[in-house]
N, C-alpha and C positions, 0 to 999 in steps of 0.2 A: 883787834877784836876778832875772836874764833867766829867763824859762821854755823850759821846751824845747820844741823846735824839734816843729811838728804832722808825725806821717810818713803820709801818704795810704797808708793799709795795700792798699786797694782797688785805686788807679794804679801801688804797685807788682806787684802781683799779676799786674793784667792788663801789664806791662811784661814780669814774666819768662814770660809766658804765652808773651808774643810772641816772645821770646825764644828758648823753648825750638821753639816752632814752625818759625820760621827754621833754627836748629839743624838740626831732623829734614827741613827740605825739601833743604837743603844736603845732609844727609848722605845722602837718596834719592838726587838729582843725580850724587853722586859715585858711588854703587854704581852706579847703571846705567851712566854712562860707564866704568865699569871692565869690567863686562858685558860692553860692545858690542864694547870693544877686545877682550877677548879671545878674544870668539867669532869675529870678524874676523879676528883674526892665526890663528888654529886653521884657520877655513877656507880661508885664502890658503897656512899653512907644513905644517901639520897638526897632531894632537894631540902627537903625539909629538915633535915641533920647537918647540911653542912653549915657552919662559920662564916664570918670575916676570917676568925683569928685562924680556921683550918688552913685559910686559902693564902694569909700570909707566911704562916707557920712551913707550909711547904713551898713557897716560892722565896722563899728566906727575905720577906719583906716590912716595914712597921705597916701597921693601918692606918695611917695617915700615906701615907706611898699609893694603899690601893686604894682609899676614898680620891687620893689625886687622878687618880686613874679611872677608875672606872663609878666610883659613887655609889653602889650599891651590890646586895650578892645580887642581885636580878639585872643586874647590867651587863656585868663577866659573863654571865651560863646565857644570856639573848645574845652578845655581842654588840658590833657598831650596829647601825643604822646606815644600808647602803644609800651611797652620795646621795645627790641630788641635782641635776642639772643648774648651770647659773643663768642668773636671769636674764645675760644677753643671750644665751646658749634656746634657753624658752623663749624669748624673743622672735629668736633670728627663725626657729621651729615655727613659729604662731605665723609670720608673715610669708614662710615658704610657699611656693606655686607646688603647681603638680596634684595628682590624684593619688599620688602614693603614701598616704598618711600615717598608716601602718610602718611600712618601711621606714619612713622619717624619722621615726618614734622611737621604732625599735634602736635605730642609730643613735640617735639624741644619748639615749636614756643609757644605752650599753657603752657608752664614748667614754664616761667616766669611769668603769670601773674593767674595763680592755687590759690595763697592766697590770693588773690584782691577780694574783697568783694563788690563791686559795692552800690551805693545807687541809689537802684530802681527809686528812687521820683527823683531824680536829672537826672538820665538818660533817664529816658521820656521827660524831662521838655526838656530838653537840644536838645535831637532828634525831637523834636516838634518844639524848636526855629530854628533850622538848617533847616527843610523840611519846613520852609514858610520863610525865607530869602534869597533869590537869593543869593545873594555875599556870605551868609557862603556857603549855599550848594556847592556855586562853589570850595569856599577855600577848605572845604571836601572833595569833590568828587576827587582834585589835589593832597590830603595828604594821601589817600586811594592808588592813582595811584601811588604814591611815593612806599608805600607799598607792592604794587606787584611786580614792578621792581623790588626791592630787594629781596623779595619771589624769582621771578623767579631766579635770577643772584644766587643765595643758591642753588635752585635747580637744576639747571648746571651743576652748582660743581660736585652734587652729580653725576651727570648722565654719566658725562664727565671722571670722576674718576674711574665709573665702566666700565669705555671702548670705548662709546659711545662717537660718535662726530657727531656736526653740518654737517660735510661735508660728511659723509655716511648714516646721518639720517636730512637727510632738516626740517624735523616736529618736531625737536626733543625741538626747543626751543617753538613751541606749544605744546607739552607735558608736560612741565613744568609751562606755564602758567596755563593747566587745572587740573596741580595739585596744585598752587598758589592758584586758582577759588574756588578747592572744600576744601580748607583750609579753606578762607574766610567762606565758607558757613558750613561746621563744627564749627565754630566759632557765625557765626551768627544765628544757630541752638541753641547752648548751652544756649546764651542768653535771645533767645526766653525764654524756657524752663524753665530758671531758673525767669524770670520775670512772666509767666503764671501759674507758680507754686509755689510751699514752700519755699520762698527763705530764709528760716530759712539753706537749704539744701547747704553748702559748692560747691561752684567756682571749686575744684580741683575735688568733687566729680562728680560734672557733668562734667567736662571733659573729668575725666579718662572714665565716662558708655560713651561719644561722640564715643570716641579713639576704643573702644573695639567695637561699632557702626560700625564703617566707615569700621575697619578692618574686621567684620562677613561681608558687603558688598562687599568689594571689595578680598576679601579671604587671607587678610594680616594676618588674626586670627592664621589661620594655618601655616605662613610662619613664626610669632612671638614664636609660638609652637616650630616647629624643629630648630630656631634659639637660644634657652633659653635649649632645652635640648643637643644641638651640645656642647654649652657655659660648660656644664653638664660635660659633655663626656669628656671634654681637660685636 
């Protein structure tokens, strides 16, 4: 009786590994080329003039391909919806020590999107079509707003957690909002930054010089200091 045949559990593993890698570089590939096209044809016909069938028609795609993708013309010309922290990630934020909330936040919140590599050309284009279209900018400016709620309701947690409550501090849920604000604008600093300069220079890296930023401002620097050498100490 032949034996059966040895199946390398390991060779194929790292096969579908690779496999599946391929897959997801492809499938980047396509979405941005779908992107480009139809920020392009938006800013050549306008919003109101472009297509599904433009946007497949120049990305040599069917419309079932770009409803897989992206489900609407209002989806491709807005983009993803940057991440969103995970709920041990808000968690582990809500029960952190320290005064430095601001900082914590900004970290939290920038941790997820640190390897994202932006395409410069594609993000002007796109912020260029959004500030001269009424109806996106409005969509925008409602998906921004979305954003901060959430921001806020995070930072709550945290506030609420270390003691503090609504009902012995009335400001307290505008405290959280101006820490929501100066996130945003941490945020929209980096990018500056990394658009007016070398963007050969790594996303995470200008982050982290943002983070160490905000914290020499607002004296989180020092609070990061004896919080890492307490951590030392136990």
């Amino acid at each position: 009786m032949k034996g059966r045949p040895v199946v390398n559990s390991s060779a194929n593993t790292h096969s579908a590994g690779n496999d599946d890698g391929l897959r997801e570089r492809k499938r980047a590939a396509l979405h941005a080329t779908i992107e480009r096209a139809a920020i392009d044809l938006a800013l050549e016909h306008g919003y109101d003039h472009l297509t599904v069938d433009m946007i497949c028609e120049a990305s040599m795609i069917s419309p079932r391909t770009f409803f897989n993708y992206f489900g609407s013309k209002e989806a491709v010309i807005l983009g993803a919806r940057p991440p969103m922290p995970s709920e041990d990630e808000i968690e582990a934020f809500a029960h952190k020590t320290g005064s430095d909330v601001l900082g914590d936040f900004v970290t939290m919140i920038t941790a997820s999107i640190a390897d994202r590599q932006p395409d410069p050309e594609l993000f002007r284009s796109r912020r260029a079509l959004i500030m001269r279209t009424p109806e996106l900018f409005i969509k925008e400016t409602a998906r921004m707003g979305e954003f901060d709620d959430e921001f806020v309701r995070i930072i709550l947690t945290r506030l609420e957690t270390g003691g503090r409550t609504l009902a012995s501090e009335p400001d307290l849920a505008d405290e959280a909002r101006m820490i929501a604000a100066l996130t945003g604008g941490v945020m929209h600093y980096t990018m500056r930054k990394w658009f007016d300069g070398d963007t050969s220079i790594g996303t995470r890296e200008l982050l982290q010089g943002s983070i160490a930023l905000i914290r020499r401002i607002t004296g989180g620097e020092q609070s990061a200091i004896h919080e890492e050498e307490n951590e030392k100490a136990k």
